[in-house]
N, C-alpha and C positions, 0 to 999 in steps of 0.2 A: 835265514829263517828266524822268525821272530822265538821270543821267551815265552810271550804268552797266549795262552791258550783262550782262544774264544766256544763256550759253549752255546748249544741252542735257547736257553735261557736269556743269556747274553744278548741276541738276536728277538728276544721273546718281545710282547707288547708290554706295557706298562703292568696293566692290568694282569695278564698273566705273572708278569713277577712279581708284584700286592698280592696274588691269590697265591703263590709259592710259600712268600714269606709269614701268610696268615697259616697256612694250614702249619707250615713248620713249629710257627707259634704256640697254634692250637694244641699241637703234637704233642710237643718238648714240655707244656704245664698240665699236661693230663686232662684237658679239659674235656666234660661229655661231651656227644655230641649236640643233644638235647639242650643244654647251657650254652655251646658255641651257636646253634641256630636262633636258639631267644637273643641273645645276643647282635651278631648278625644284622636280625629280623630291628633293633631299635638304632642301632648303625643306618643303615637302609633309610628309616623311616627318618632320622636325624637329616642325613645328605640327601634325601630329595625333599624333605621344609626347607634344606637351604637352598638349594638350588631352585624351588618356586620362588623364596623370596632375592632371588640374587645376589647372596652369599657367596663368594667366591675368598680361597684363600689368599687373592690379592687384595680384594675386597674386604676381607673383615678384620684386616690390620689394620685400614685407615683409621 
């Protein structure tokens, strides 16, 4: 029997675990919620200009 323990999370999609580890984020520094969705809402608008312009994090190291 193995030591460790797999959870659903573990199993979870990428995305799902960015959205675990944001909210925890969010959580743990008090942030409103009003401030985390302005927030969010310029995130968003950030990653998809990059993604229009073909910005990719392999890509914007070169």
């Amino acid at each position: 029997m193995s030591d460790t323990k797999e959870t659903s999370l573990d199993q979870a999609p990428d995305e799902i675990k960015l959205a675990v580890d944001l909210i925890y984020l969010l959580e743990t520094h008090n942030i409103a919620p009003d401030t985390a969705l302005a927030a969010l809402e310029i995130v968003k608008n950030d990653l998809l200009r990059r993604q229009a312009d073909g910005i990719t994090k392999e890509t914007d190291s070169l």
